[in-house]
C-alpha positions in Angstrom: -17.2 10.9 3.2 -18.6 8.1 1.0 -16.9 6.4 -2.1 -16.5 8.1 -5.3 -19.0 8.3 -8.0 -18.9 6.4 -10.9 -20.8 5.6 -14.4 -23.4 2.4 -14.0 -21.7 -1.0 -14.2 -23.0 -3.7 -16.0 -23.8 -6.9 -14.2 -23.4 -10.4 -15.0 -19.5 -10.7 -14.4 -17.2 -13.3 -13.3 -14.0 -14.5 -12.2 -11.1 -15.9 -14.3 -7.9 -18.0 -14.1 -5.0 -15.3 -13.5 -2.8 -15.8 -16.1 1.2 -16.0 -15.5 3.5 -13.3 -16.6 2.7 -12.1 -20.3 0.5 -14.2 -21.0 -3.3 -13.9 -22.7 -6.3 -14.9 -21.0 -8.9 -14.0 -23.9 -10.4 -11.0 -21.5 -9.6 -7.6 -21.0 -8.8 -5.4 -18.2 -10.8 -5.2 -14.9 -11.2 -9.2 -14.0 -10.8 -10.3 -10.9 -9.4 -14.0 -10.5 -9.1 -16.5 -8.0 -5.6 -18.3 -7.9 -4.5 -21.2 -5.9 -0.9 -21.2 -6.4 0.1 -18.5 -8.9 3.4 -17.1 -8.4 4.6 -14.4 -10.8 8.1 -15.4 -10.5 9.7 -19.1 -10.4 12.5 -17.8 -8.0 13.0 -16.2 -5.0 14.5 -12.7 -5.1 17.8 -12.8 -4.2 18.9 -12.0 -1.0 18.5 -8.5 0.4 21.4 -6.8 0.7 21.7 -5.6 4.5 24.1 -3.5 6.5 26.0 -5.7 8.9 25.0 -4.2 12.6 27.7 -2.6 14.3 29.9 -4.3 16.7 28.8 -3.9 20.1 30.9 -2.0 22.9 30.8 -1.0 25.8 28.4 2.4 27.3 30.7 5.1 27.2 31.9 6.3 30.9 30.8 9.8 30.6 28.5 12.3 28.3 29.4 15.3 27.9 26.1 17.5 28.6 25.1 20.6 27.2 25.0 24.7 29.3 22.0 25.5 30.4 21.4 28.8 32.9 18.1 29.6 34.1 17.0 32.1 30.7 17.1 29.6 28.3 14.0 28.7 26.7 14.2 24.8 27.1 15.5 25.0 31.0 13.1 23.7 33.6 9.4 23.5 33.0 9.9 24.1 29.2 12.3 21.0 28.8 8.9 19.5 28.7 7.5 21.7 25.6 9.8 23.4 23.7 12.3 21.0 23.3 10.1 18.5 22.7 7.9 20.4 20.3 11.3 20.5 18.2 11.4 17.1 18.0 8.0 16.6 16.9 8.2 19.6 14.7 11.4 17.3 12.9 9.5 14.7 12.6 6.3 16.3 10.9 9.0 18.4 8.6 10.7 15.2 7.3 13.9 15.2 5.2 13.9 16.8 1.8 15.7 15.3 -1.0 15.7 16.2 -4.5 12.3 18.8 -4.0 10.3 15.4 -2.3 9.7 15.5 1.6 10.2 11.8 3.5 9.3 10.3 7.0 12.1 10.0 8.9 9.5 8.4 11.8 10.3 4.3 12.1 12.3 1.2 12.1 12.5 1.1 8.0 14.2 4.1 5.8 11.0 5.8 4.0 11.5 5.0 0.0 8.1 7.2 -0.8 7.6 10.5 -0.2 5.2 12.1 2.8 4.1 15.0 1.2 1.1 16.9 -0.6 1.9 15.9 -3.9 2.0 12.0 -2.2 -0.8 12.9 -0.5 -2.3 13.8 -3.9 -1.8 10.6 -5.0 -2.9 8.8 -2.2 -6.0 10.4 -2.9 -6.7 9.8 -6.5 -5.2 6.0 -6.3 -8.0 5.8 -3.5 -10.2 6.8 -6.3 -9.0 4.1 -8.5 -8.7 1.7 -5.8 -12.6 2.0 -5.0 -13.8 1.8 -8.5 -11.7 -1.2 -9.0 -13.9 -3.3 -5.5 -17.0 -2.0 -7.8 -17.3 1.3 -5.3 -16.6 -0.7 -2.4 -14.3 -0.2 0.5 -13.8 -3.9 1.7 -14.5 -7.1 -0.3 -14.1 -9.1 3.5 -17.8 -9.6 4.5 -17.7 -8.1 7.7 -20.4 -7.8 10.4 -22.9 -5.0 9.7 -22.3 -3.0 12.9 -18.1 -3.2 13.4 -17.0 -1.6 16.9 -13.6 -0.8 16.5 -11.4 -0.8 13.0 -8.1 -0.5 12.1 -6.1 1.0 9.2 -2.7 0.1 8.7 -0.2 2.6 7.0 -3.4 5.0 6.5 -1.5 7.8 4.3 -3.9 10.5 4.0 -6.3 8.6 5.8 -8.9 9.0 2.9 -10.0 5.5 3.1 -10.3 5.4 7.1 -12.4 8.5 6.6 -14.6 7.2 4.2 -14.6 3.9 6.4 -15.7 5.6 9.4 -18.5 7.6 7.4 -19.8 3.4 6.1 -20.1 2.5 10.1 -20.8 5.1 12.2 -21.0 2.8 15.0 -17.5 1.7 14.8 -14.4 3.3 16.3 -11.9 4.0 13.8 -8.3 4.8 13.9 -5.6 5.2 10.9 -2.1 4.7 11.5 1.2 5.9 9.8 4.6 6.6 10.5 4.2 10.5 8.9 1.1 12.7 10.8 0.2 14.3 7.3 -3.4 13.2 7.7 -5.9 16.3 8.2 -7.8 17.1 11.1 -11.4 18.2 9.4 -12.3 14.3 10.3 -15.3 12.0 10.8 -16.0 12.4 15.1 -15.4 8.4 15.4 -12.3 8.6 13.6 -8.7 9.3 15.0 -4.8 9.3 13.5 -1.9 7.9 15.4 1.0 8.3 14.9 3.5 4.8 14.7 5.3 2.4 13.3 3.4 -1.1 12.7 6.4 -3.0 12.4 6.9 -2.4 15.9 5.3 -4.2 18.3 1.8 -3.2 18.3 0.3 -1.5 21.9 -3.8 -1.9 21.3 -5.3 -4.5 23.2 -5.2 -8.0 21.6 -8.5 -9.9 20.2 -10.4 -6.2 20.4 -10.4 -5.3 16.3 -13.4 -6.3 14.1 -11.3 -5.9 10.9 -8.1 -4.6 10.1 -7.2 -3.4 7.0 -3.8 -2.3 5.2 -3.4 -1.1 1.2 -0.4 -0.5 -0.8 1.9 -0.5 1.8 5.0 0.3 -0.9 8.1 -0.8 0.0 7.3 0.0 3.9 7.4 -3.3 5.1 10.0 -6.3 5.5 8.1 -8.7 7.8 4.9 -9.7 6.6 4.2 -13.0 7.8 5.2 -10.8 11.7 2.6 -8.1 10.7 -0.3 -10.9 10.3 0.8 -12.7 12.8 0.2 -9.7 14.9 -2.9 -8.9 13.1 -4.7 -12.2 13.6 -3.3 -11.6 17.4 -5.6 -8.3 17.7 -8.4 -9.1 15.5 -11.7 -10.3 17.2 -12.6 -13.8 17.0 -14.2 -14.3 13.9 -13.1 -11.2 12.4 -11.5 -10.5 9.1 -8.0 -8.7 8.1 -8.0 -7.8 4.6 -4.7 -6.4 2.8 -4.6 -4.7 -0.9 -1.8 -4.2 -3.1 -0.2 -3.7 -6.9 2.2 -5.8 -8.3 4.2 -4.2 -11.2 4.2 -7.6 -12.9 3.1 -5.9 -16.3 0.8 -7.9 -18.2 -1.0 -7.5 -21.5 -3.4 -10.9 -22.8 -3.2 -10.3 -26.3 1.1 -9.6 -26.8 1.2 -6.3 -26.7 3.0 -4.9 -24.3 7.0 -5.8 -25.7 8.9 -7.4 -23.3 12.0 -5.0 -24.2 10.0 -2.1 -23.7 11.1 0.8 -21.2 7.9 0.4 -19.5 8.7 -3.0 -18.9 12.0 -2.2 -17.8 11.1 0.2 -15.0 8.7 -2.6 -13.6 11.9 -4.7 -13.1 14.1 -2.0 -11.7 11.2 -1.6 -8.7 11.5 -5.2 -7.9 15.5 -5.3 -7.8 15.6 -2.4 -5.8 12.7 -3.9 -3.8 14.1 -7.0 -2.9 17.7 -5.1 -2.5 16.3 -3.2 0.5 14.4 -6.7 1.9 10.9 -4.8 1.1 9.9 -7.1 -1.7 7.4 -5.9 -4.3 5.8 -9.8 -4.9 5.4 -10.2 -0.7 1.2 -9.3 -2.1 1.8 -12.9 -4.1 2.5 -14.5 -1.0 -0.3 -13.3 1.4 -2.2 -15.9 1.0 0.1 -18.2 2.6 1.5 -15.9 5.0 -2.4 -15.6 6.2 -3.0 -19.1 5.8 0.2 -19.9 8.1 -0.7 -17.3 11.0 -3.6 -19.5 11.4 -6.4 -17.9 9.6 -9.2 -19.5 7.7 -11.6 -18.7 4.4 -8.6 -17.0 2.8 -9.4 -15.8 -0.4 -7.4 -14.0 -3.1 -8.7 -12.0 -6.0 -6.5 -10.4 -8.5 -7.7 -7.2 -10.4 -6.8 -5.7 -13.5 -6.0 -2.4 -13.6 -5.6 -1.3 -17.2 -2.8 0.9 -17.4 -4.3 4.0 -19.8 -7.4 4.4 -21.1 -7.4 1.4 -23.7 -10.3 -0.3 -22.9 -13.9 -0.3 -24.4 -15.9 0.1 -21.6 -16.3 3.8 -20.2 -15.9 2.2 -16.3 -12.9 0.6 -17.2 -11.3 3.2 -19.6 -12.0 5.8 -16.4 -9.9 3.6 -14.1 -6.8 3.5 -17.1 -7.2 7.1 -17.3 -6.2 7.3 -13.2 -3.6 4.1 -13.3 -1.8 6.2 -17.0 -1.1 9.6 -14.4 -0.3 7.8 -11.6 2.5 6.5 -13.5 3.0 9.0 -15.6 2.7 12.4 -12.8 3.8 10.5 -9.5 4.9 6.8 -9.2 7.6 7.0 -11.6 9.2 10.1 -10.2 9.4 7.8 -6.8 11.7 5.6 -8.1 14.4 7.9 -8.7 14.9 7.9 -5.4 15.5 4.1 -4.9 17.3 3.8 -8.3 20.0 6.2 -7.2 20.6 5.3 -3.4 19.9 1.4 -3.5 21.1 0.3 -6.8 23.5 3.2 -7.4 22.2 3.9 -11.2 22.9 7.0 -13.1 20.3 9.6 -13.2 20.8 10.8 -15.9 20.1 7.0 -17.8 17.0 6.8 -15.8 15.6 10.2 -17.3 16.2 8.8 -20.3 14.4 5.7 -19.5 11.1 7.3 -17.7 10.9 9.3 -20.6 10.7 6.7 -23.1 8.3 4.7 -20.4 5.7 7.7 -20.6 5.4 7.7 -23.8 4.6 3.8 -24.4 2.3 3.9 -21.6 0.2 6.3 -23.0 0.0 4.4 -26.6 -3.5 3.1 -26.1 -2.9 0.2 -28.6 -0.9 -0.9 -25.9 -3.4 -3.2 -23.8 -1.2 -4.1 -20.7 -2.3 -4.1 -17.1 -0.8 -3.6 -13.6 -1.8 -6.8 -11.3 -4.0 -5.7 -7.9 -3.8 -8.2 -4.9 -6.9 -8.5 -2.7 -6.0 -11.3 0.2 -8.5 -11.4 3.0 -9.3 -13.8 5.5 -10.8 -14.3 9.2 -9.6 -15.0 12.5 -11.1 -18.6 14.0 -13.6 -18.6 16.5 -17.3 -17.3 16.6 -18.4 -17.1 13.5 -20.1 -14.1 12.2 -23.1 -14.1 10.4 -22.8 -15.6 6.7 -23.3 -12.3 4.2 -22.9 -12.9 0.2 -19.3 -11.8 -0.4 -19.5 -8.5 -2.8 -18.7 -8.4 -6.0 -15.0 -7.1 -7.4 -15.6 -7.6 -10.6 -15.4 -4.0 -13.2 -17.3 -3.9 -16.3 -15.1 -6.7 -19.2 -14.5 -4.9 -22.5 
């Protein structure tokens, strides 16, 4: 499967300073920036707020055990397929809540929905994603001829598939916590089902890159995950990890800072941080990598205008994607969130969606959504020096 289409982009482009919260940097939409020590906050987020574990106790003395007699369906030789296709059978059905299926596979409580409609979205943010990395799947300059990659928290595996169509020669395989991913796939590709906050059970030093992208509120020990990353990656190779920020921005004041837009950007990083999933842990990468030992880290921050305000017809394509994601799928996630974590009326955040749909689609609002691109490679044998490519969409 190979990246999407899109209209020619012009060349000529370069980085910029990333700005801090709100304020202008002279350009528009689609920049990519190198930062040394940017933070979009000044202070931590406060402490998660975690259910004390239970006390421990003694094993019981005795378990009660269920009838069996020598009809029923799961006795004997079908203890081994029955009952244990009921069990996987639970955990490809999920939990439903409120119309939206979740995972119920894994050590952290699933906050976004595993079904075709999030599958849906996976798809078109992939979209959105790509044409952001100018139609590229990686910005890491990886060797020309990988053997064996890895996709962390792969969703509908669209970007694995389309990874494993780029290197044919390489092995791929896309992990997740739900098995929603299809089975019409690429004959070097295959999905596994797991949790990557447990300990991981490939072999170590035997990846040639590892990559993970907007892993939403799915994991609460990042600096562990790259730890265990660098620990499997290749020497020499590269682990590269994407992600937005909803840090709205705008560079030339106008996106109000009292706006209901702006409001449900702030409720996604209380409840975040409530739940000890952070929504700024894609600020910090580059010192988590940095501190797990690897070296050439570099982070680029992309714009992703967030409707179709811009000038340019490449960048006003990749607002149209960002305005419904927000408008048909993100923004119905955090109801879930808002409810169960923070305990907020539903009926007040109605209200509030309703309002932030309809600023977010005023195009004389110029704001965009921060994208994190941290990448960096594992020491030892070097690999061959390539040019690194190019993330930088068209400026209006």
């Amino acid at each position: 499967m190979s990246a999407p289409s899109s209209p020619p982009k012009p060349t000529g482009l370069h980085d910029q300073a990333a700005p801090g919260p709100g304020t202008a940097e002279g350009q528009s939409g689609g920049v990519t920036s190198d930062r040394d020590a940017h933070d979009p906050e000044n202070t931590e987020p406060e402490e998660p707020i975690i259910a004390s574990a239970a006390s421990s106790t003694a094993p019981s003395s005795h378990i009660e055990p269920d009838t069996w007699t020598d009809d029923d369906e799961a006795y004997s030789g079908s203890t081994n397929t029955s009952y244990l296709s009921s069990i996987a059978s639970d955990v490809r059905r999920g939990v439903i809540e409120n119309g939206r299926t979740y995972g119920v596979y894994g050590i952290t409580k699933a906050w976004i929905p595993s079904d075709d409609l999030e599958m849906e979205r996976n798809d078109l943010q992939h979209c959105k994603f790509t044409m952001l990395m100018n139609d590229e799947l990686h910005l890491a300059p990886i060797i020309d001829h990988p053997q064996k990659i890895l996709d962390l928290g792969t969703g509908s595996g669209i970007w694995a598939m389309d990874i494993a169509d780029q290197y044919p020669s390489a092995k791929v395989i896309g992990v997740d916590k739900a098995p929603v991913q299809p089975t019409m796939i690429p004959s070097n590709l295959t999905f596994e089902l797991d949790d990557i906050e447990d300990e991981w059970l490939w072999g170590e030093s035997s990846f040639d890159f590892i990559h993970g992208r907007e892993l939403i509120m799915a994991i609460q020990d990042w600096p562990r995950l790259i730890r265990q990353a660098h620990d499997h990656l290749k020497p020499g190779a590269y682990l590269q990890l994407g992600g937005s920020v909803p840090d709205f921005r705008s560079d030339d004041d106008t996106l109000p800072q009292d706006s209901a837009y702006m409001e449900m950007g702030r409720i996604y990083l209380e409840m975040s941080a409530r739940v000890n999933l952070s929504g700024l842990e894609p600020t910090k990468w580059k010192r988590y990598l940095e501190e797990a030992g690897f070296e050439d880290v570099v982070e680029r921050i992309l714009k992703i205008p967030t409707n179709p305000w811009p000038r340019d017809p490449y960048l006003k394509k990749i607002g149209a994607f960002e305005l419904h994601h927000f408008r048909e799928s993100i923004a119905n996630v955090f109801a879930r969130g808002y409810e169960q974590i923070l305990g907020g009326d539903p009926t007040y955040f109605q209200v509030l969606l309703a309002r932030a749909r309809k600023e977010v689609s005023n195009p004389n609002m110029h704001s965009w959504v921060p994208f994190y691109v941290v990448y960096g490679r594992r020491p030892g044998n070097s690999m061959p020096a390539e040019k690194e490519k190019s993330a930088t969409p068209p400026q209006t």
